[in-house]
Backbone bond lengths (Angstrom), bond angles and torsions (degrees), N, CA, C in turn:
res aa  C-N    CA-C-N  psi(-1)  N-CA   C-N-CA  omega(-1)  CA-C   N-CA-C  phi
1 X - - - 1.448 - - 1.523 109.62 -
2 X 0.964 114.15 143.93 1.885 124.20 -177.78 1.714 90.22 -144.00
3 X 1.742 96.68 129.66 1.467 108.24 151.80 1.684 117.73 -85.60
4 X 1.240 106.87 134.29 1.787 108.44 161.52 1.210 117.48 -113.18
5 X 1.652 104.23 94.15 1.770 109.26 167.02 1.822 104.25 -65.63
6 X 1.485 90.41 129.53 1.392 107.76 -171.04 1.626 102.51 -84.71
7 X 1.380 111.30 169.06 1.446 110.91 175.25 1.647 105.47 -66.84
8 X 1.192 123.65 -20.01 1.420 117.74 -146.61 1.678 85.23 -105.14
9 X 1.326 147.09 27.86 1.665 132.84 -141.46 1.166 111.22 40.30
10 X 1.361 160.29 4.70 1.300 119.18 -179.84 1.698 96.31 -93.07
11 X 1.600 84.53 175.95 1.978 96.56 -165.04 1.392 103.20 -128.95
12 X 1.691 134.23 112.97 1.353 122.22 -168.53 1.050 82.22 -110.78
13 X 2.062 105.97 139.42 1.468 98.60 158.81 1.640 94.63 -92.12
14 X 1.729 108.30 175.43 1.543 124.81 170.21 1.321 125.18 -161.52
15 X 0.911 104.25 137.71 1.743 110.03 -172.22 1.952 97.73 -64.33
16 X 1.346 82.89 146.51 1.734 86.74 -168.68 1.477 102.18 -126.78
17 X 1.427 146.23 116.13 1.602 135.14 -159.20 1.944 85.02 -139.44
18 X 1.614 93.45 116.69 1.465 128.43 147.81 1.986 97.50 -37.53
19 X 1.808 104.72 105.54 1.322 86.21 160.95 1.654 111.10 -125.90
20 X 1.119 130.33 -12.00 1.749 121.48 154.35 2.050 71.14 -157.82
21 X 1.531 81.91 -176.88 2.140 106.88 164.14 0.884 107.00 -38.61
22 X 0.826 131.09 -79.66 1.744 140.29 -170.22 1.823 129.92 -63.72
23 X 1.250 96.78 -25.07 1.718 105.04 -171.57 1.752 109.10 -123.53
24 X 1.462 136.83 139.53 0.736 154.10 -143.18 2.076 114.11 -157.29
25 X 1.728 123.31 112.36 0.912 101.58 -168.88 2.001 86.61 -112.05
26 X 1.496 109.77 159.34 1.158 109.95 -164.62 1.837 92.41 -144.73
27 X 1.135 107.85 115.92 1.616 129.54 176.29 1.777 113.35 77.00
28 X 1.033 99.97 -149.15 1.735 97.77 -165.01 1.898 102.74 -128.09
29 X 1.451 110.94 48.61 1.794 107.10 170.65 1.036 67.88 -118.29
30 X 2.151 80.77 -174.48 1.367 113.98 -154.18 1.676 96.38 -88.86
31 X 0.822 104.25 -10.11 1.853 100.32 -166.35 1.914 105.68 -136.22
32 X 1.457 94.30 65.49 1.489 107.09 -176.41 1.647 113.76 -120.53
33 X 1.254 111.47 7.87 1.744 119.47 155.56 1.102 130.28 -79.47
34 X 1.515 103.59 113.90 1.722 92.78 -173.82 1.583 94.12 -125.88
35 X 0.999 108.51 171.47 1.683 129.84 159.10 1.479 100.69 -89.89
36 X 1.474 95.60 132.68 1.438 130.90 -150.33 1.759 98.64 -65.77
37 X 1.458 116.60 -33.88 1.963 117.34 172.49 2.054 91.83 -71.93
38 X 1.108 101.90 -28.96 1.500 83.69 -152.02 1.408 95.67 -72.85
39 X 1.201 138.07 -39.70 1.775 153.86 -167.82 1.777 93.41 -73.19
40 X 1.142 116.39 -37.46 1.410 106.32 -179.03 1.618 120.98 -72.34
41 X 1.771 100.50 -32.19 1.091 86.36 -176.00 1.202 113.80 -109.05
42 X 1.532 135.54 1.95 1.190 139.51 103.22 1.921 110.24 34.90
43 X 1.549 86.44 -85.99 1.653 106.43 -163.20 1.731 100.36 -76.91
44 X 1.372 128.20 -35.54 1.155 136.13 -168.54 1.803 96.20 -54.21
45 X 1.764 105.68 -65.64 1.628 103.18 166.94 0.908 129.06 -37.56
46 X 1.413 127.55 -47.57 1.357 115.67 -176.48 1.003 110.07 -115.59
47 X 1.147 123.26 40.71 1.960 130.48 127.66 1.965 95.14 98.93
48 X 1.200 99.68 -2.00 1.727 104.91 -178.22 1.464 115.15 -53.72
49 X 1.291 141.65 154.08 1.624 145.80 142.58 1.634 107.75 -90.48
50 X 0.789 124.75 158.57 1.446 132.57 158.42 1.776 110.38 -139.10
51 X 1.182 101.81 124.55 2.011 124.25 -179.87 1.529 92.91 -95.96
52 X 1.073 103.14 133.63 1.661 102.11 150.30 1.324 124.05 -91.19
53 X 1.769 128.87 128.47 1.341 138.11 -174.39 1.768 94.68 -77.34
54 X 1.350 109.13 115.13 1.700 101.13 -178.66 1.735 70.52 -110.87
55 X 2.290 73.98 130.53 1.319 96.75 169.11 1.789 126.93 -71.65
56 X 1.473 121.54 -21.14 0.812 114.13 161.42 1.526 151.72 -60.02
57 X 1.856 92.99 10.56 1.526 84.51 176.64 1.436 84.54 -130.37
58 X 1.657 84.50 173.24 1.983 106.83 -169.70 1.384 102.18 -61.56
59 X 1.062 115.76 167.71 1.584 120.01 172.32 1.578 104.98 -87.24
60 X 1.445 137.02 -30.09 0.934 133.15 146.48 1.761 131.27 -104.65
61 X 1.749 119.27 172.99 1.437 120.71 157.46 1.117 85.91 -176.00
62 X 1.573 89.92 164.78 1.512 130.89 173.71 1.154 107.91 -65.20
63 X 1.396 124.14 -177.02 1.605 131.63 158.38 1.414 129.34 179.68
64 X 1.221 152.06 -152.04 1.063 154.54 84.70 1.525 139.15 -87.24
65 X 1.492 131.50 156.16 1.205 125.58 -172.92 1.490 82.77 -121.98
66 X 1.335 109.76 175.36 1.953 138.51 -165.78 1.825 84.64 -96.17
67 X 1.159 139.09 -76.57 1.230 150.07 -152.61 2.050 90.76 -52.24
68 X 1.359 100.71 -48.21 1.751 97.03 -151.31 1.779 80.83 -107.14
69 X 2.098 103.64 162.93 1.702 100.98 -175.30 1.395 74.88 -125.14
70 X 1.180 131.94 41.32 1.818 131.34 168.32 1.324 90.88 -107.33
71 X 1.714 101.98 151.72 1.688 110.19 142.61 1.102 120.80 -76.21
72 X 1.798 115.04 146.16 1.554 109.27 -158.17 2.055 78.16 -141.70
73 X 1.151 111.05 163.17 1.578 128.29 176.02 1.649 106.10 -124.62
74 X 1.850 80.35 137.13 1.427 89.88 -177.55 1.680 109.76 -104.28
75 X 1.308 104.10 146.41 2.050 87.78 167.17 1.463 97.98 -114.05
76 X 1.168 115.38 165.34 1.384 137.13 -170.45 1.970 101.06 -81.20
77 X 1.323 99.24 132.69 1.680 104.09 179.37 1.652 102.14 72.52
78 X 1.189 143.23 -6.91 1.034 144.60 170.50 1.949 116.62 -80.12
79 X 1.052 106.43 137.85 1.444 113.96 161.27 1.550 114.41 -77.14
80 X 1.669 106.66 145.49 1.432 87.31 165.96 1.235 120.41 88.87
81 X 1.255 134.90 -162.66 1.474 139.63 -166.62 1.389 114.40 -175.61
82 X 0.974 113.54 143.45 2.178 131.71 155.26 0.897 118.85 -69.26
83 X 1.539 123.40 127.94 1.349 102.28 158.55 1.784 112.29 -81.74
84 X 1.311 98.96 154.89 1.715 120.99 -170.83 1.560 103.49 -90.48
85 X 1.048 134.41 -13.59 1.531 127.08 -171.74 1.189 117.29 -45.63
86 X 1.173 137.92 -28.39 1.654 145.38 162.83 1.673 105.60 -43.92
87 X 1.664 110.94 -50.30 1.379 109.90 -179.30 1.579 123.93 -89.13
88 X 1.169 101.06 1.81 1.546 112.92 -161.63 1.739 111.22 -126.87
89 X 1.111 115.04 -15.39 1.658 132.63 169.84 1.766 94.44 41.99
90 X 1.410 102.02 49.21 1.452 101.01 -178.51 1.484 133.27 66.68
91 X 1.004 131.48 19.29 1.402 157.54 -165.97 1.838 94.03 -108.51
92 X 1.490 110.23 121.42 1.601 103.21 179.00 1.636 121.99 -153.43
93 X 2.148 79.11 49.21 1.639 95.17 174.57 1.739 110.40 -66.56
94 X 1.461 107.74 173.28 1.448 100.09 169.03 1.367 111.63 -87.84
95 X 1.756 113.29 -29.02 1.338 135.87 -175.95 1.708 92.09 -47.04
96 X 1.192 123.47 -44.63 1.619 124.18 -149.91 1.707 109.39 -91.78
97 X 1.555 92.20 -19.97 1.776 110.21 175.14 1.669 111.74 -73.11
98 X 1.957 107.40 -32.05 1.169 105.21 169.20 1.438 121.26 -97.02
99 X 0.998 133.95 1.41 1.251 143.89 154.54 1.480 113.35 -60.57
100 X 1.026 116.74 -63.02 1.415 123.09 156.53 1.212 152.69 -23.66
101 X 1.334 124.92 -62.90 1.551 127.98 85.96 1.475 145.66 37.34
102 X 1.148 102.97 -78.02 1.308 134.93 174.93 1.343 103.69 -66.90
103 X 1.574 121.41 -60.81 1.377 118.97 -168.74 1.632 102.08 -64.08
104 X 1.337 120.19 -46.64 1.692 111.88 157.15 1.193 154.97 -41.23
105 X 1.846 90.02 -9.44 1.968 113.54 -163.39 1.527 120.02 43.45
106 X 1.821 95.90 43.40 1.194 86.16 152.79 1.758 125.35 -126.85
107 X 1.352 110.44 158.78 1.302 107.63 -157.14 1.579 130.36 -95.22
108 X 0.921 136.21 152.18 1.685 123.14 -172.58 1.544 105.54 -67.51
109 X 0.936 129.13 -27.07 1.656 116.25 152.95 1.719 128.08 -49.49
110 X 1.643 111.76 -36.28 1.267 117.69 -159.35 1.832 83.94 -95.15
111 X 1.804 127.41 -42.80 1.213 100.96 -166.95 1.167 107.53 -75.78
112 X 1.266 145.81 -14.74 1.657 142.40 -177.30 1.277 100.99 -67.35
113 X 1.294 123.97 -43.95 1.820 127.78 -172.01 2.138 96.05 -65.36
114 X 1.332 88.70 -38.72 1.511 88.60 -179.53 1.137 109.84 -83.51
115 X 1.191 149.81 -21.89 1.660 136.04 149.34 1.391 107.63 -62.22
116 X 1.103 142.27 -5.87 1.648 133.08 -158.71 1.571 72.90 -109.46
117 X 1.347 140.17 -66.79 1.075 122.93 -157.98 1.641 123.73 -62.72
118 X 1.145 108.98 -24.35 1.608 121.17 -174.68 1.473 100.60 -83.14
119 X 1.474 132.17 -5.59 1.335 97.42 -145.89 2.071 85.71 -136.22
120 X 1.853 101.53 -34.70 1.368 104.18 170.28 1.912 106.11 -93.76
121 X 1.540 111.33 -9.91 1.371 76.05 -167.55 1.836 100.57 143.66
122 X 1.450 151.85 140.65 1.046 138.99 163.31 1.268 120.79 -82.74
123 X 1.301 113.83 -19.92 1.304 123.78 -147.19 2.310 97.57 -102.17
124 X 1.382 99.58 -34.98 1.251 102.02 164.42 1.480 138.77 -65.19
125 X 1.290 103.96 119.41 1.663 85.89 177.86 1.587 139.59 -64.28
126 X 1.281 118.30 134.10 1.806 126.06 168.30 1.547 87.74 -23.67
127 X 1.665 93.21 148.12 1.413 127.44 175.40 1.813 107.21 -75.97
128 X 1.506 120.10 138.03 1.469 85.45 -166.89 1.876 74.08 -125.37
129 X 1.308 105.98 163.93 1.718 114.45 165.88 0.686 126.41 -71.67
130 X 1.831 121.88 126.46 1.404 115.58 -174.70 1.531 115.59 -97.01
131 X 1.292 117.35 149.65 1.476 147.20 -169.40 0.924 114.39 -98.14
132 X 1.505 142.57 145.00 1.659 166.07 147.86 2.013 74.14 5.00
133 X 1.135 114.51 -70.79 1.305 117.70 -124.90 2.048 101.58 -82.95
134 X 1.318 79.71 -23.21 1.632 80.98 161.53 1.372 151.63 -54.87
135 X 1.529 79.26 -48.27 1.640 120.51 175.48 1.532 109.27 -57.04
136 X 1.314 101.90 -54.85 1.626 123.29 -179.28 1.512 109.39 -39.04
137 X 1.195 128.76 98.30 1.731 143.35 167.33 1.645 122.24 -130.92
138 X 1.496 108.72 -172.13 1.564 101.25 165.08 1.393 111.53 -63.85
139 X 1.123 146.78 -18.41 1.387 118.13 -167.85 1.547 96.05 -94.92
140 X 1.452 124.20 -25.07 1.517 108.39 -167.13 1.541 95.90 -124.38
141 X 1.310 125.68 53.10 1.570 135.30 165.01 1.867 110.80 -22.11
142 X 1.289 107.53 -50.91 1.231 123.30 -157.19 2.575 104.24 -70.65
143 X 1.383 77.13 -18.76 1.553 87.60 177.88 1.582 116.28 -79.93
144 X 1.241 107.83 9.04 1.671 97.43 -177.91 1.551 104.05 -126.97
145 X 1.519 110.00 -27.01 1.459 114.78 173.10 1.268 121.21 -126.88
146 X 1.318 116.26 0.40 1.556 114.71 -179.62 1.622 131.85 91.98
147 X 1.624 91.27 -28.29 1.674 111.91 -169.68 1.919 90.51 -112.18
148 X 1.685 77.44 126.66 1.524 87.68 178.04 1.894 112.19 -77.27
149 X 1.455 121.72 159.60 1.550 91.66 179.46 1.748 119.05 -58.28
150 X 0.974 121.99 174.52 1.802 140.41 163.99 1.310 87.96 77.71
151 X 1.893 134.29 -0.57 1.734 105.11 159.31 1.092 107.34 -72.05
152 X 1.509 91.72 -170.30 1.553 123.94 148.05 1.895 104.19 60.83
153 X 1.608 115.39 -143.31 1.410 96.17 -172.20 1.316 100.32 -101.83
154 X 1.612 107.37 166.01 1.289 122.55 -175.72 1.621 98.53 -118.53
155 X 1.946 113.96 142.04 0.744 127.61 -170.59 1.824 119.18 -104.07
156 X 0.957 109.27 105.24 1.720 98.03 -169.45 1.833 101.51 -102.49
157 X 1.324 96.52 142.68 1.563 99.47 -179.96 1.838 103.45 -86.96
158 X 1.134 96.11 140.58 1.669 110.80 -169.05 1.353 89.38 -83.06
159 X 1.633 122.33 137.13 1.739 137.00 -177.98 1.656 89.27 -64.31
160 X 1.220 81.95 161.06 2.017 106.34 175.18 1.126 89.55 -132.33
């Protein structure tokens, strides 16, 4: 599923089906295959965004945000947030946010992806952790192999 916020506000959702690398079919007419530059730029003209609805998360959860000490609910493809006080009668443990949750089956992996999406954006990707190997660039050479440059052995190319 992919939403298309239109130039004008409106928001279509549409079924979106993987059809090889290159080609992409988007809703249910007869002439809804496009090649994946052509659908992009498609939407670019007419001023459209398109989010992708990842099916793996709930359509709703609970949460908390840093700014607010309420529980607030997120919906999926939505900006922004609810407030939850209807479910929470003012109560704004975290214990009670995962309980909550929980009774929904949803998981502290899926609501963090669902605060990242409401709050940076749908269309951006989750923050992922960086590793030894990430870090590793020109300024910190020594983080990917240990050997700073001019140790260790030096490689000379034999003349031809």
């Amino acid at each position: 599923m992919v939403r298309i916020k239109c130039w004008d506000g409106r928001e279509l959702d549409r079924e979106c089906r993987y059809i090889d690398e290159y080609h992409v079919e988007v809703g249910k007419v007869w002439d809804n295959l496009y090649h994946i530059c052509q659908f992009a730029e498609m939407m670019e003209r007419n001023g459209n965004t398109v989010i992708p609805l990842r099916n793996s998360l709930p359509l709703v959860c609970y949460g908390k945000v840093p700014e607010k000490r309420a529980i607030v609910m997120f919906e999926r493809g939505f900006d922004g947030y609810r407030s939850a006080y209807f479910a929470t009668k003012g109560r704004t443990s975290q214990k009670l946010v995962d309980e909550l949750n929980s009774q929904m089956g949803v998981s502290k992996a899926q609501a963090a992806a669902m605060l990242a999406g409401a709050m940076r954006g749908w269309a951006t990707p989750p923050p992922t952790r960086r590793t030894t190997m990430s870090r590793a660039g020109p300024s910190r050479p020594a983080a990917m192999t240990g050997v700073m440059p001019g140790e260790g052995r030096t490689h000379r190319q034999s003349p031809v």
